[in-house]
C-alpha positions as CSV (number, residue, x, y, z in Angstrom):
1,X,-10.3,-4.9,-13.8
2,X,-8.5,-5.3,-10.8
3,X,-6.4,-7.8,-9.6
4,X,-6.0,-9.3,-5.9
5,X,-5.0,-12.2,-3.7
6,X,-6.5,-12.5,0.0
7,X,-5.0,-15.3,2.6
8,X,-6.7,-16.3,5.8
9,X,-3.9,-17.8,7.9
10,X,-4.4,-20.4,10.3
11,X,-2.1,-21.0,13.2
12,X,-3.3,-23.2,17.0
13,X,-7.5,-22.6,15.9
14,X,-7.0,-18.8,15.8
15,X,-6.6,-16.9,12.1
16,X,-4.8,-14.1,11.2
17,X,-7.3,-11.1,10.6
18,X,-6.7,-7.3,9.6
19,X,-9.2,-4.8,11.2
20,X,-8.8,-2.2,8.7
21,X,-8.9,1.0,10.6
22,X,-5.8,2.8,9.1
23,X,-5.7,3.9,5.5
24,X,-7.3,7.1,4.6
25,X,-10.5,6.8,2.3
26,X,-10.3,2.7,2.7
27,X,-13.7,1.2,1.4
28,X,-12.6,-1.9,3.6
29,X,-12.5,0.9,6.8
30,X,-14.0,-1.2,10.3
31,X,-14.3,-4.2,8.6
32,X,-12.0,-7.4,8.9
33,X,-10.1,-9.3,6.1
34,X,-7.7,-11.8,5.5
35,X,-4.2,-10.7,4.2
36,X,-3.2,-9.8,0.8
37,X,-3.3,-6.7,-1.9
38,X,-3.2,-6.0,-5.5
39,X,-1.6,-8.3,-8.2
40,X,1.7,-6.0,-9.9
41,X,1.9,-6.2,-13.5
42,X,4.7,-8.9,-14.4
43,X,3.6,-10.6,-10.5
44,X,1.9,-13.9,-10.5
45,X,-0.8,-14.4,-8.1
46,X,0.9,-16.8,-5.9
47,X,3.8,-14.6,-5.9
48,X,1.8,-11.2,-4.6
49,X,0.5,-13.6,-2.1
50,X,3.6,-14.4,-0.8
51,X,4.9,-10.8,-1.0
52,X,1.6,-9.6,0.3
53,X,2.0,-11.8,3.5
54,X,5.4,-10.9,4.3
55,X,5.0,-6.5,3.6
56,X,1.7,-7.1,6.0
57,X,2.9,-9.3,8.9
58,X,6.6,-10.1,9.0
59,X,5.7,-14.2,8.0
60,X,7.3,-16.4,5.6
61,X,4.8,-18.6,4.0
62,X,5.9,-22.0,3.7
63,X,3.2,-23.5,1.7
64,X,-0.3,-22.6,0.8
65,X,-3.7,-23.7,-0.6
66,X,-5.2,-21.6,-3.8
67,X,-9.0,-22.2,-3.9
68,X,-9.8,-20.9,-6.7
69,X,-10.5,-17.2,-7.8
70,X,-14.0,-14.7,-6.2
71,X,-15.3,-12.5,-9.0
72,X,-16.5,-9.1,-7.5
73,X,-18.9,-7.1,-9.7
74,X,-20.0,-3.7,-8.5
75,X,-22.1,-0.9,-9.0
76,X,-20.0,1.0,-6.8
77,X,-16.4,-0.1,-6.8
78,X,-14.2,-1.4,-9.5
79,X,-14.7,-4.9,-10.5
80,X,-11.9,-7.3,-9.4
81,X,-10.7,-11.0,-9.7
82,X,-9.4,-12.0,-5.9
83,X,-7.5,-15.0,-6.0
84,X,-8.1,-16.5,-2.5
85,X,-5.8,-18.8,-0.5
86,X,-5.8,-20.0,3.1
87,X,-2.2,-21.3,5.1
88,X,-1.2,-22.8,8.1
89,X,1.9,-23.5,7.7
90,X,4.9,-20.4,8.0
91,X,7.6,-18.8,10.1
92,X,8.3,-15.5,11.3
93,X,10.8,-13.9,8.8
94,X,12.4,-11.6,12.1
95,X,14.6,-14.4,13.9
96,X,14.2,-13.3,17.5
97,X,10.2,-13.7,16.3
98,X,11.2,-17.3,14.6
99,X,12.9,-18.6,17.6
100,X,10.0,-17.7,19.8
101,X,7.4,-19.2,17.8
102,X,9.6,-22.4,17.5
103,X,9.4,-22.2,21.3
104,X,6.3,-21.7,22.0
105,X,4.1,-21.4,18.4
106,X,2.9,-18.2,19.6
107,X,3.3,-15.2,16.4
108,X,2.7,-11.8,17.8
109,X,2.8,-9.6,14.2
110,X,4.2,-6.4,14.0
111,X,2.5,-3.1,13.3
112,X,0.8,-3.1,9.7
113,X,-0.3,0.2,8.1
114,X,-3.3,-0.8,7.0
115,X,-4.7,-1.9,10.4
116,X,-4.9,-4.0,13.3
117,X,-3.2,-8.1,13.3
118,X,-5.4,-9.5,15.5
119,X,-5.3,-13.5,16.1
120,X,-9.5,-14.9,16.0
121,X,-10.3,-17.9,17.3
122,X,-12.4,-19.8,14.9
123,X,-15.4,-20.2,16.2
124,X,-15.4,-16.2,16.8
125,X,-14.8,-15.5,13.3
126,X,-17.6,-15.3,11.9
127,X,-18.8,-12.7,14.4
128,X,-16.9,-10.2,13.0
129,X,-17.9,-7.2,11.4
130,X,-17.1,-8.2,7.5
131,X,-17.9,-8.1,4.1
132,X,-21.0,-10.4,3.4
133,X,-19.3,-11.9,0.5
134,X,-16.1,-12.9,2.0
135,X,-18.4,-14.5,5.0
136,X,-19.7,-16.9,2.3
137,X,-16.3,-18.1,1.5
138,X,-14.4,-17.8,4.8
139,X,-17.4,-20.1,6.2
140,X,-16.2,-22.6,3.1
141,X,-12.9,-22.5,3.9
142,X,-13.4,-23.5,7.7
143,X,-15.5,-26.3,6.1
144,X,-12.2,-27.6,4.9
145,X,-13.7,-26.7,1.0
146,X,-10.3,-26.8,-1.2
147,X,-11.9,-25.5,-4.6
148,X,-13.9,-22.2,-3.9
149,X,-14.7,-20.0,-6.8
150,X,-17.9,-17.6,-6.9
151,X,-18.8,-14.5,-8.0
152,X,-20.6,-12.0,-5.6
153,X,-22.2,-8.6,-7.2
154,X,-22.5,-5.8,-4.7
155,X,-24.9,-3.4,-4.6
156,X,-23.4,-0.8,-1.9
157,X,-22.5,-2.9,0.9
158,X,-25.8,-5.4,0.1
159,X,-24.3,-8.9,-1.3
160,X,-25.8,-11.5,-4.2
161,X,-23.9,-14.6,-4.7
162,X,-24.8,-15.2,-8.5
163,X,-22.5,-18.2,-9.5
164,X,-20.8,-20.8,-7.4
């Protein structure tokens, strides 16, 4: 079974999203995620969340929420354990980036080679072209939920929330 974290980061009402649109045979191709990637042996989760953050967009997290861990089962695609947090509080790790977001708390991320950064303002979110389970727990998290755990069985692309 496979092993991931995901973060949605949170920064003036906008969130960090990844169009992925880069990665040759991605299963994720056109749709948008949060940040994050697959647990290394040895790595905790929080710690491949940190990592994944910083490889993807250049930011230093300085604290985070852990919801709670989305079970994927899938007819298609290897089942996997996603442990899910959210952030809103970081800095730029490049220090000509830091000092300009201490200016003026706007981020601009670098190139990632999985896709596009793109800052989305929250109430446009959910408008994007995603995964139908991770719109049932982004729309939890911008509730202001804490605890989120479900598990979501895929059949193809079509989505069953079966525990909550």
């Amino acid at each position: 079974m496979k092993k991931t974290t995901l973060c949605y980061i949170e920064n003036n009402g906008a969130w960090l999203m990844l169009y992925r649109n880069r990665k040759p045979d991605d299963p994720n191709e056109g749709k948008w995620l949060g940040i994050g990637g697959k647990i290394k042996d040895g790595e905790s989760a929080d710690d491949c969340n940190f990592r994944e953050v910083l490889e993807e967009t250049g930011i230093i997290l300085k604290s985070w929420t852990f919801h709670g861990v989305i079970k994927f089962r899938a007819t298609t695609y290897e089942d996997e354990d996603m442990y899910l947090y959210s952030s809103r509080e970081f800095i730029p790790a490049d220090e000509r980036a830091a000092s300009l977001f201490a200016e003026s708390g706007i981020y601009e991320p670098p190139e990632c080679s999985e896709g596009e950064l793109s800052w989305v303002a929250e109430d446009e979110l959910l408008e994007l072209p995603m995964w139908e389970g991770d719109r049932a727990f982004v729309e939890k998290i911008l509730s202001g939920e804490e605890k989120i755990s479900m598990t979501l069985e895929y059949v193809g692309e079509n989505c069953t929330i079966i525990e909550e």
